[in-house]
N, C-alpha and C positions, 0 to 999 in steps of 0.2 A: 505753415507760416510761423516764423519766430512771436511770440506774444513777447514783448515789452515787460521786464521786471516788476511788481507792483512795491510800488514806493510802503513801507512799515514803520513802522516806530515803535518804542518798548515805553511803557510804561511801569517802573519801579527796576531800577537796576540794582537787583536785589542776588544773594547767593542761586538761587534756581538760572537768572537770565542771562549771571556770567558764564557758569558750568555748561548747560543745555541751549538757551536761546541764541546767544551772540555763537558759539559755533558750528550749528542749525545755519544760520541765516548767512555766516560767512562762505557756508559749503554752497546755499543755496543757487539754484538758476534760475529762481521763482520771483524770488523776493532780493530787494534790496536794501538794506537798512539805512534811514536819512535821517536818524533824531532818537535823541532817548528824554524822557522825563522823570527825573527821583527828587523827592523831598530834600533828600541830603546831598545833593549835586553831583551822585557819581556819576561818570562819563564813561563812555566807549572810544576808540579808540576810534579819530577819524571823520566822529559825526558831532553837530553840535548838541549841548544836552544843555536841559532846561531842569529849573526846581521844580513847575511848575505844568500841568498838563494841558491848562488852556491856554499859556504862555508858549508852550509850543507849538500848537494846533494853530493859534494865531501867526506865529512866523513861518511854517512851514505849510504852506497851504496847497500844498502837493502831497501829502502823507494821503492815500488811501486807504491803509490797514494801521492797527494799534494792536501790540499781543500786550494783555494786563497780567501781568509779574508782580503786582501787588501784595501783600497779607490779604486774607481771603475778609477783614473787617471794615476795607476800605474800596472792593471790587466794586460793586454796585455803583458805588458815587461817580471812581474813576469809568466804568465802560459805561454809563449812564453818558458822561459829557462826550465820551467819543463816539457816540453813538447819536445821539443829538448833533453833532458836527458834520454825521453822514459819513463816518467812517467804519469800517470794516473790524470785525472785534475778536480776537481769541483769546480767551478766557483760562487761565491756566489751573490748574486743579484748587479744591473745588471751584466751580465755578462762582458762586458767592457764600455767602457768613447763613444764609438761609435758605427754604425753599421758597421763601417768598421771595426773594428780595431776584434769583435765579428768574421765577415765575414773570417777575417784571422786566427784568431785560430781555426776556425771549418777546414780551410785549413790544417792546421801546423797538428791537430790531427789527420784527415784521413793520412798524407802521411806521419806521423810517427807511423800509426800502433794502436796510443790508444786512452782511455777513454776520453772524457769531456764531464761535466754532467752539464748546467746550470742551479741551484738550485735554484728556484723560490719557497723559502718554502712554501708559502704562501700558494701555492695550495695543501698544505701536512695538510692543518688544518680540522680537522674532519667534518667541515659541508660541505666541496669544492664536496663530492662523493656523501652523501645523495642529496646534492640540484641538481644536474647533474642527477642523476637519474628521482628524481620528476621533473624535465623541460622536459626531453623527451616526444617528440610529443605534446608538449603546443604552442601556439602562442605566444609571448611574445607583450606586448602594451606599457608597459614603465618600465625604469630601474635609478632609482636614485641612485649616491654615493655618500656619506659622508665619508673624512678621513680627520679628526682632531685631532692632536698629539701637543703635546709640546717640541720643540725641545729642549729648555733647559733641560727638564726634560731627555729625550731621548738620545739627543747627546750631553752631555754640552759639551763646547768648541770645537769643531768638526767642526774647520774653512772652513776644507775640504767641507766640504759638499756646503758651500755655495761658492765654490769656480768654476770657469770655469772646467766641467766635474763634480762636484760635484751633480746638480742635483737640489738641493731645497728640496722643498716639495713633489718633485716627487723620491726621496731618500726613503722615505714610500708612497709616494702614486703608484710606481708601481709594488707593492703587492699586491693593491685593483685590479690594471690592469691585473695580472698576473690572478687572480680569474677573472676576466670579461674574461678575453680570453679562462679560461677554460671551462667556462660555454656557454656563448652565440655564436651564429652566427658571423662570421666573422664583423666587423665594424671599423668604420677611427673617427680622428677627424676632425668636420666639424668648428669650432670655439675655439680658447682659450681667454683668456683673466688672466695674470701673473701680478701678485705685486712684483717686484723687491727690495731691499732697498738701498737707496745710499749707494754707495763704494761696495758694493756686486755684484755677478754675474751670482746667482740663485734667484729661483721665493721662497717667504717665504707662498706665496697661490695663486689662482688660483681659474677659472671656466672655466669649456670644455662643449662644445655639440658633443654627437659624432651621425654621422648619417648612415646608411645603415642598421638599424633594420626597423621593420614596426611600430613602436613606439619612441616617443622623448628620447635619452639616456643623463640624465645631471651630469657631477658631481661636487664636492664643497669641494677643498684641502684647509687648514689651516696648517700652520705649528705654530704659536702661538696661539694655543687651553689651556686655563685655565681651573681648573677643569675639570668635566669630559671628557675624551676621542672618537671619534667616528670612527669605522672603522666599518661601514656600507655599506653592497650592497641589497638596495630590485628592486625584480624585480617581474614586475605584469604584469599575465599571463590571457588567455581566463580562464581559471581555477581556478584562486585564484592568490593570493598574497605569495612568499617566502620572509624571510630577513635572511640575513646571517650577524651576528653581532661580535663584540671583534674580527673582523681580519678574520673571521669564524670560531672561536670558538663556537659559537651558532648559530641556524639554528631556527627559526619557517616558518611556515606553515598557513596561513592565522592568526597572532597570536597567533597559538598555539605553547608553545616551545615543541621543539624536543628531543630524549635520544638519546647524541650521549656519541661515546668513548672518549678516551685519549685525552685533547688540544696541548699535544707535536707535531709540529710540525717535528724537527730536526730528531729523531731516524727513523720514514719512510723515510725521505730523503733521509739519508746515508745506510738505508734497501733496496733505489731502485739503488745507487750509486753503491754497489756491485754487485747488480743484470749485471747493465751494464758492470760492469768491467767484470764479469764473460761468461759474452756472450760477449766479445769484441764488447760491441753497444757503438754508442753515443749520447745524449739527448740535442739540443739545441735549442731550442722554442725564436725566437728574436721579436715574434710580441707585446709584453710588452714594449721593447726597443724601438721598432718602432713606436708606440702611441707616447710617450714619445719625440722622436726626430720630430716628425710630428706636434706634441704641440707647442713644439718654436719654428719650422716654421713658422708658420701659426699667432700665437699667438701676442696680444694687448700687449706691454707692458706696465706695470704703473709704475713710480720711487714712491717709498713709504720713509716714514723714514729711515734715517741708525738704522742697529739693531748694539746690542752690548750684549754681555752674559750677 
């Protein structure tokens, strides 16, 4: 039997919800979109949008699901009230500005009954399942990451980000993390070392060691990367060598490339998102979050130049 679309709404129609979510959900057979909510009133095309997210929740009293597209400094507040409303929640990377604040909303969803989905796309990219499979029963000896993005190019003016909770270069670099945690053995980090910039109060890059595999784990965040781009994970096995490249878009195999599927991540996302909402489950994996917070514990700070867009 056909199930019925589950009525959604977006909460922050921000750069992430135009690119990924609104073309997600317009593919969708799952979901329907009926409302968006932004501070600054941007709209989608077709649905009514509000500044406001209890202003919405109030007129459209059919929304079962909310994806929060928010800055990760204002998540909690926002899936907190849609979650008190009895609504369905997806959570877009990280899932909140802390681990507590994550801690609490897995609270708030169990004892209201529904959904939240922490959507780690990352590991929705079609090489994350091929290379998972070929790891099983390998030894692994060592694991290099490279993620190198250009935030201008990426986030222009997106002060957020470099703002307290905002994150840095761990804003994309804990996508690579979300892939490392899917694939290997449980591991911590054993050293950082963060480039800060004056007047700012995230890292613009970095260098981690993490340790608890039987091989050295290193990696190498840049957030001012010119030309080309890297978001690389190779990991080298009693068996050969895998690399998962473009985010894991591309998978090789001792250098050999791989024939994978579709690079959209977003459509399986919001394909497992129903799934959960339909089994009343809920999916929140915080050990990406938890590197991340364990980094700038731990972690050397250096003051680097002030940046400026």
């Amino acid at each position: 039997m056909t199930q019925a679309p589950i009525r959604i709404a977006i909460a922050g129609l921000g750069k992430i919800a135009r690119d990924a979510h609104l073309p997600a959900l317009a593919a969708s057979a799952d979901f329907t979109l009926v409302a968006t909510a932004s501070p600054d009133g941007a709209a989608a095309a077709d649905v009514p949008a509000y500044t406001a997210l209890g202003a919405m929740l109030a007129a459209e009293p059919g929304i079962e699901a909310v994806a929060v597209c928010t800055p990760p400094q204002v998540r909690r507040a926002v899936a907190m009230e849609a979650i008190a409303a009895g609504k369905n929640v997806l959570l877009e990377k990280p899932p909140a500005a802390t681990l507590a604040e994550a801690e609490a909303l897995i609270e708030a969803a169990r004892a209201a009954g529904v959904t939240l989905f922490a959507a780690w796309h990352s590991r929705y990219a079609p090489a994350v399942e091929p290379a998972r499979a070929w790891l099983a029963g390998k030894a692994i000896r060592r694991v290099s990451l490279a993620w190198k993005e250009d935030i201008r190019h990426w986030h222009p003016g997106q002060d957020w980000i470099l703002a307290p909770g905002g994150m840095g270069v761990f804003d994309p670099a804990i996508n690579a993390l979300s892939i490392a945690t899917a694939l290997l053995p449980r591991f911590h980090v054993a050293s950082a070392r963060l480039a800060v910039p004056e007047g700012r109060h995230a890292p613009l890059a970095g260098s981690l060691l993490f340790g608890g595999l039987a091989g050295p784990f290193t990696a190498e965040l840049d957030f001012l990367q010119t030309g080309p781009q890297s978001w690389d994970i190779a990991i080298e096995t009693d068996q050969g060598t895998i690399t998962l490249s473009l985010g894991g878009a591309r998978l090789a195999v001792d250098g050999v490339e791989q024939v994978l599927g579709d690079a959209a991540e977003y459509p399986p996302l919001y394909a497992r998102f129903a799934r959960l909402i339909r089994t009343r489950a809920s999916e929140v994996d915080l050990r990406p979050l938890q590197l991340v917070a364990d980094a700038f514990m731990v972690a050397e700070v250096e003051k680097t130049a002030p940046f400026a867009w």
